[in-house]
C-alpha positions as CSV (number, residue, x, y, z in Angstrom):
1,X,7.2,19.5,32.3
2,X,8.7,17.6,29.2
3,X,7.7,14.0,27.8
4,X,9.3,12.3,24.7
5,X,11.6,15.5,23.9
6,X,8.7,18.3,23.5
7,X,6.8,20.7,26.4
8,X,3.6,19.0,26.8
9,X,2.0,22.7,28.2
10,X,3.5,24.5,24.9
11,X,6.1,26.4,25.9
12,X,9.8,25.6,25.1
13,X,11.2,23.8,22.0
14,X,10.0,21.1,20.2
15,X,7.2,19.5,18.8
16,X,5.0,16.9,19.3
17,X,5.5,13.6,17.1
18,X,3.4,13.1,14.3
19,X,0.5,10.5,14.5
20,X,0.3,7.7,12.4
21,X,-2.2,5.3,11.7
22,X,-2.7,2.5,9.4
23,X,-4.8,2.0,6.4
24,X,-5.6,-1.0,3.5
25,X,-6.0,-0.7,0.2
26,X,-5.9,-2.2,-3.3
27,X,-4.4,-0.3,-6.3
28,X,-4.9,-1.4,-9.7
29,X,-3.7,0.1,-12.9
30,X,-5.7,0.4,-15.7
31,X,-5.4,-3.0,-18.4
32,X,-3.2,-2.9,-21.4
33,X,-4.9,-2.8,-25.2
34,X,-5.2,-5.4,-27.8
35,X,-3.4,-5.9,-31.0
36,X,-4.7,-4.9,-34.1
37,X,-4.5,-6.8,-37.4
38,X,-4.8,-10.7,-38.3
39,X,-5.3,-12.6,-34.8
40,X,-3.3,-10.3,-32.4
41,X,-2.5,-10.9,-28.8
42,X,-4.6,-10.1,-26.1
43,X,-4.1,-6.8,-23.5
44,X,-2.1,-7.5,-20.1
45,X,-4.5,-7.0,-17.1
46,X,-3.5,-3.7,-14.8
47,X,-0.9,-4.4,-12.0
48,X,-2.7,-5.6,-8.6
49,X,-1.1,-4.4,-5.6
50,X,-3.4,-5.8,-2.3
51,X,-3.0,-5.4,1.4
52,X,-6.4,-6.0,2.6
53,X,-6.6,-8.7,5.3
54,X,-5.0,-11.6,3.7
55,X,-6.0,-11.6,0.6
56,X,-3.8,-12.4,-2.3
57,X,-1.7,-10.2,-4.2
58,X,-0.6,-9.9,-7.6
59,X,1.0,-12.8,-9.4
60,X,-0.4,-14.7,-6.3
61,X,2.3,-13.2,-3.9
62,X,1.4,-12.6,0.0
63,X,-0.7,-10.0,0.6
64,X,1.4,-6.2,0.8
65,X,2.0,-4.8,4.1
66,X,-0.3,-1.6,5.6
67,X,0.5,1.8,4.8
68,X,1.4,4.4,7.4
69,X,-0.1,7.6,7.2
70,X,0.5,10.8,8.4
71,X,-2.4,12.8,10.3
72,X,-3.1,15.9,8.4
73,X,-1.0,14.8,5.4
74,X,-2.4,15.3,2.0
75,X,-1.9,12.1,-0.3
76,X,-2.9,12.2,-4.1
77,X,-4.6,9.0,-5.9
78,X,-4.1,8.2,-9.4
79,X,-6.4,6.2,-10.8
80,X,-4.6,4.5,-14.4
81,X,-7.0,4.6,-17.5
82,X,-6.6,2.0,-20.0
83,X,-4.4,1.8,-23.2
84,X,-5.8,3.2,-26.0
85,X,-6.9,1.8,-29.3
86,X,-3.5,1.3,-31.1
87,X,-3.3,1.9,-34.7
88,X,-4.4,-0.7,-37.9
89,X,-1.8,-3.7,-37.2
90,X,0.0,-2.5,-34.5
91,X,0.8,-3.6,-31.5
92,X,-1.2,-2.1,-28.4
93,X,-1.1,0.8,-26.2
94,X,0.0,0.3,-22.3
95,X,-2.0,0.8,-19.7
96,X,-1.9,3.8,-17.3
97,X,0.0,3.2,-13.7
98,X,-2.5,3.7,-10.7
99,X,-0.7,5.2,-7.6
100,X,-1.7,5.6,-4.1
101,X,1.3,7.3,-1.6
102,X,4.3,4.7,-1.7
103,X,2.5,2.0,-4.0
104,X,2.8,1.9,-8.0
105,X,0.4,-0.3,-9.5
106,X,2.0,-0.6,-13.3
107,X,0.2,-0.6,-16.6
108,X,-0.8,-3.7,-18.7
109,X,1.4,-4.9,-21.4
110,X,0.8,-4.4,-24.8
111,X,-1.1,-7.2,-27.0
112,X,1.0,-8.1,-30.0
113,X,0.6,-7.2,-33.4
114,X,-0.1,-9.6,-36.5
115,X,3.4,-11.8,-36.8
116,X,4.8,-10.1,-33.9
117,X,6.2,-10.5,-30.3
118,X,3.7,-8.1,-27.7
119,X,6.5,-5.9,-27.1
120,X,8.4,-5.9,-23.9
121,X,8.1,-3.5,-20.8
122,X,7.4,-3.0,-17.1
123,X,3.8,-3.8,-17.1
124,X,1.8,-5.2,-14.2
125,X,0.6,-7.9,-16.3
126,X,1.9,-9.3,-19.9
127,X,0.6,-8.8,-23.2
128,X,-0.3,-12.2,-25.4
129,X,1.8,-12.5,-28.7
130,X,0.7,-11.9,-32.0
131,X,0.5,-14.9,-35.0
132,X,3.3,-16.1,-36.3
133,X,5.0,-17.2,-33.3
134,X,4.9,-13.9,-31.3
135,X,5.9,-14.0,-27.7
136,X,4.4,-13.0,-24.8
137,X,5.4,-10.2,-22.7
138,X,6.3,-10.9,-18.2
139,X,4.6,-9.4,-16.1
140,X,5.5,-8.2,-12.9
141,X,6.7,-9.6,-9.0
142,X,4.0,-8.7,-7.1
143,X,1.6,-7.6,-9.8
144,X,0.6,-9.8,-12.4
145,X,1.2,-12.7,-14.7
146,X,2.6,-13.1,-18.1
147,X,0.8,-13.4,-21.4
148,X,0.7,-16.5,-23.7
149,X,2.6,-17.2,-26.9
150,X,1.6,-17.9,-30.3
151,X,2.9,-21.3,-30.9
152,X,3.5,-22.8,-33.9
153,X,0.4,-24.7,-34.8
154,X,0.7,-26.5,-38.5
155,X,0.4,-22.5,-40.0
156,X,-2.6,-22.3,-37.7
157,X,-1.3,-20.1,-35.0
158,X,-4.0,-17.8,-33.2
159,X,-3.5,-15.0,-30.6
160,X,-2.3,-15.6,-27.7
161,X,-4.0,-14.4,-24.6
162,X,-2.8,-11.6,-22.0
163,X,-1.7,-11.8,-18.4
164,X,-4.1,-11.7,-15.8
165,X,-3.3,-11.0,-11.4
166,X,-4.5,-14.7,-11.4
167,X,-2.9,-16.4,-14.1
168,X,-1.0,-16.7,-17.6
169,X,-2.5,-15.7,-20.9
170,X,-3.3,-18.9,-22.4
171,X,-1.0,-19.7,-25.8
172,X,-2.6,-19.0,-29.4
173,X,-2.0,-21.8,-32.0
174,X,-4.4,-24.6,-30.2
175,X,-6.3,-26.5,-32.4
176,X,-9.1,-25.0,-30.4
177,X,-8.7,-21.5,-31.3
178,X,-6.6,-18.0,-29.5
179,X,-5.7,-17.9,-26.3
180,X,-7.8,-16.9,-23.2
181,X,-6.7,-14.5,-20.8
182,X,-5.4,-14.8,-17.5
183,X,-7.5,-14.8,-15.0
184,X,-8.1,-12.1,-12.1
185,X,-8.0,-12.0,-8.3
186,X,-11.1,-11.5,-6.2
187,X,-11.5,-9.0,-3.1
188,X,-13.6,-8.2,-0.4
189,X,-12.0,-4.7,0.5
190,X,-15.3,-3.3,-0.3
191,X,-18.0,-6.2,-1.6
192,X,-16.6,-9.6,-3.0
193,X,-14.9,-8.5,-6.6
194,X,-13.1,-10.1,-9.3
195,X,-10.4,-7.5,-11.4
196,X,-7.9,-7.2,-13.5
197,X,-8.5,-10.1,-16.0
198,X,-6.8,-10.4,-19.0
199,X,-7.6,-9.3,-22.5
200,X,-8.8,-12.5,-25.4
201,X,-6.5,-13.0,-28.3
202,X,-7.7,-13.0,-31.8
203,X,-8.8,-16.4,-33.5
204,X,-9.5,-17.3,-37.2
205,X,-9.1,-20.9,-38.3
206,X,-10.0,-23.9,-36.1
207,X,-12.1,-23.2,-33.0
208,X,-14.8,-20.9,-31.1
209,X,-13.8,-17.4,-30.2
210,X,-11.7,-16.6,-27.3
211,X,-12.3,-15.3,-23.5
212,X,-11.1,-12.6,-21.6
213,X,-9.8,-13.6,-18.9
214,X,-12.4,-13.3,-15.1
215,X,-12.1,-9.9,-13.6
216,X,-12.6,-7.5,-16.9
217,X,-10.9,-9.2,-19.4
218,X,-12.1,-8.1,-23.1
219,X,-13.1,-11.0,-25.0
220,X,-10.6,-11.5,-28.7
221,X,-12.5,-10.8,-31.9
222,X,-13.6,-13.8,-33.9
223,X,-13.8,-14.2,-37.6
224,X,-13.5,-12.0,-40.2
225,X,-16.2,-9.8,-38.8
226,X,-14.5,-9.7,-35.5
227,X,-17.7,-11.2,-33.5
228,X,-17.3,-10.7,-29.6
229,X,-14.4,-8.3,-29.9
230,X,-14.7,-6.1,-26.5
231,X,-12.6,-4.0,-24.5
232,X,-11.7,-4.4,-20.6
233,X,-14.1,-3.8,-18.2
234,X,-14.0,0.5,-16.9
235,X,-12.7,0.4,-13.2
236,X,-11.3,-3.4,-13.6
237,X,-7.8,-3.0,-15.0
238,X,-9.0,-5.5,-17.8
239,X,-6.6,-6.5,-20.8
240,X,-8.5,-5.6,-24.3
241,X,-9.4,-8.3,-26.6
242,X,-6.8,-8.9,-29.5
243,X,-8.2,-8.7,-33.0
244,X,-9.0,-11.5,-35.4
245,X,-8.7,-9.6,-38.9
246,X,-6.6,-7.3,-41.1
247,X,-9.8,-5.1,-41.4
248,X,-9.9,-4.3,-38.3
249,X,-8.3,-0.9,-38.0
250,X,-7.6,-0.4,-34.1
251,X,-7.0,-2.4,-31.4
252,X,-9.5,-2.9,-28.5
253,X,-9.1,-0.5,-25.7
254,X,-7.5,-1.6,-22.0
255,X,-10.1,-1.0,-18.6
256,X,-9.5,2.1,-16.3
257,X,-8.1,1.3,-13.0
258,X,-9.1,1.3,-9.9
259,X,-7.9,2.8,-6.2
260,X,-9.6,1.7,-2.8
261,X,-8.4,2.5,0.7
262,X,-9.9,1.1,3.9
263,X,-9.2,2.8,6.9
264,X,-10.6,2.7,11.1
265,X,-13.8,4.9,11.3
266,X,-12.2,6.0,14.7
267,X,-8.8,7.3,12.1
268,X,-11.0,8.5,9.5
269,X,-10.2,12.1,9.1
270,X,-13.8,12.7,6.5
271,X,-11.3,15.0,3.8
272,X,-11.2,14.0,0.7
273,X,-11.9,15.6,-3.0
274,X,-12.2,14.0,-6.6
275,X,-12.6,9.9,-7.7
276,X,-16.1,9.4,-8.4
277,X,-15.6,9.3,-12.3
278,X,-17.4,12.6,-13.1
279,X,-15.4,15.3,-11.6
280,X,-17.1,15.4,-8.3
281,X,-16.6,14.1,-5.0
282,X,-17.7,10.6,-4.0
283,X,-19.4,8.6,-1.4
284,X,-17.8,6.6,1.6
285,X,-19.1,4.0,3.0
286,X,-18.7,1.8,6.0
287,X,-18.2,-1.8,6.2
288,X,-18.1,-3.0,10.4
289,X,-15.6,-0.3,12.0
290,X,-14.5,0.6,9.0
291,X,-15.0,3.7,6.3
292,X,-14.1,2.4,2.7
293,X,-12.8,5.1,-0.2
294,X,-12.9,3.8,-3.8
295,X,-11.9,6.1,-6.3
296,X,-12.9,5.8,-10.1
297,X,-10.7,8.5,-10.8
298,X,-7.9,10.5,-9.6
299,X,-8.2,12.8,-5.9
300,X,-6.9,13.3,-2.8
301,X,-7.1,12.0,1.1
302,X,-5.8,14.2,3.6
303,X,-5.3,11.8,6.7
């Protein structure tokens, strides 16, 4: 006897379909870093790619449809680590893209350097321009906003802050002070969550120190002793705080990523390897009827 092309007692040709089922998850890249040097821009936050529920997205687009898997089909996770500290007044490093099967969460953009534009790219969220007029870098459809620009203030321009999933960096130059970041998006895929914030820029003259944006965000440096200078959050995809002064020496480092996939306990195939942070395997847990994955770091589901 045959059903749906393939000999359901084993013998003749054919095979049987694959099954499929369907799982949610929420891939973030890892943030963008600061500027270095004399009131740089702030980081752009990680891309933020969402298709729990009906939550938001990125760049507060609808949430992303499902993904299909493949029973017994091995899919790798990358988990994005942030930009690196970029050299003494330069521009920063982008973030790393996360990737989970078919999505790409992109990197953060780049804050800009002292007198500088934060350099353009494919980022999931902008970078905030440096003094001196510097503009900001777009982020991307689906991903993440773009950061601010360094307006022209009476000489008094400040960094501008970088993109966040929620928002714009806020423009440098205010009378005020730099730039804030962007804010992030919040999820409940496994616990209520705000990620991938945007980085501070740098402020001098005129005004208190900056913010990173909610969600990771580093905060800009303030002063000439950089005061409140931080990098994004680890696991948020927060933009790095921008620099305040020449004597800093490197800019402030983007947050790691993130990768989290919700799937039906009943689907749940229980194989997995890797994305605790530390090398070793790490812990699911349940939420209702369903098992919850989140990986620090890079591994592997096999569906």
């Amino acid at each position: 006897m045959t059903m749906f092309g393939y000999n359901v007692l084993g013998f003749g040709g054919g095979s049987p379909p694959p099954i499929l089922y369907n799982v949610q998850s929420l891939v973030i890249a890892g943030g963008g870093s600061g500027g270095s040097g004399y009131r740089s821009g702030g980081g752009g936050a990680g891309g933020y790619r969402n298709s729990f529920a009906s939550e938001t997205s990125g760049r507060n687009s609808s949430t992303e449809s499902v993904l299909e898997l493949t029973t017994g089909d091995t899919y790798t996770i990358t988990v994005g680590g942030g930009g690196a500290s970029g050299g003494s007044d330069q521009a920063g490093v982008k973030g790393t893209d996360s990737v989970f099967a078919s999505i790409t969460s992109l990197g953060g953009g780049r804050g800009g350097a002292y007198g500088g534009n934060a350099p353009a790219g494919q980022y999931g969220s902008g970078g905030g321009g440096g003094h001196g007029g510097g503009n900001g870098a777009s982020g991307t459809a689906g991903q993440g906003f773009d950061g601010g620009v360094a307006t022209d203030a009476g000489g008094n321009q400040q960094g501008a802050g970088g993109g966040g999933a929620g928002a714009n960096g806020e423009e440098g130059g205010k009378s005020s002070g730099g730039g804030d970041g962007g804010v992030g998006l919040a999820s409940a895929i496994n616990g209520s969550t705000t990620r991938s914030g945007g980085g501070g820029g740098g402020a001098y003259e005129n005004g208190a120190a900056t913010q990173g944006g909610s969600g990771g965000g580093g905060a800009g440096g303030y002063q000439s002793n950089n005061a409140n200078l931080a990098a994004g959050g680890d696991n948020t995809g927060g933009g790095g705080g921008g620099s305040a002064w020449a004597g800093n020496t490197s800019g402030t480092e983007g947050g790691s990523g993130i990768v989290i996939v919700r799937v039906a306990t009943s689907d749940y195939s229980g194989t997995f390897s890797g994305g605790n942070g530390s090398g070793g395997d790490l812990s699911p847990t349940t939420s209702g009827s369903d098992t919850i994955l989140t990986f620090l770091d890079s591994g592997t589901y096999t569906a």
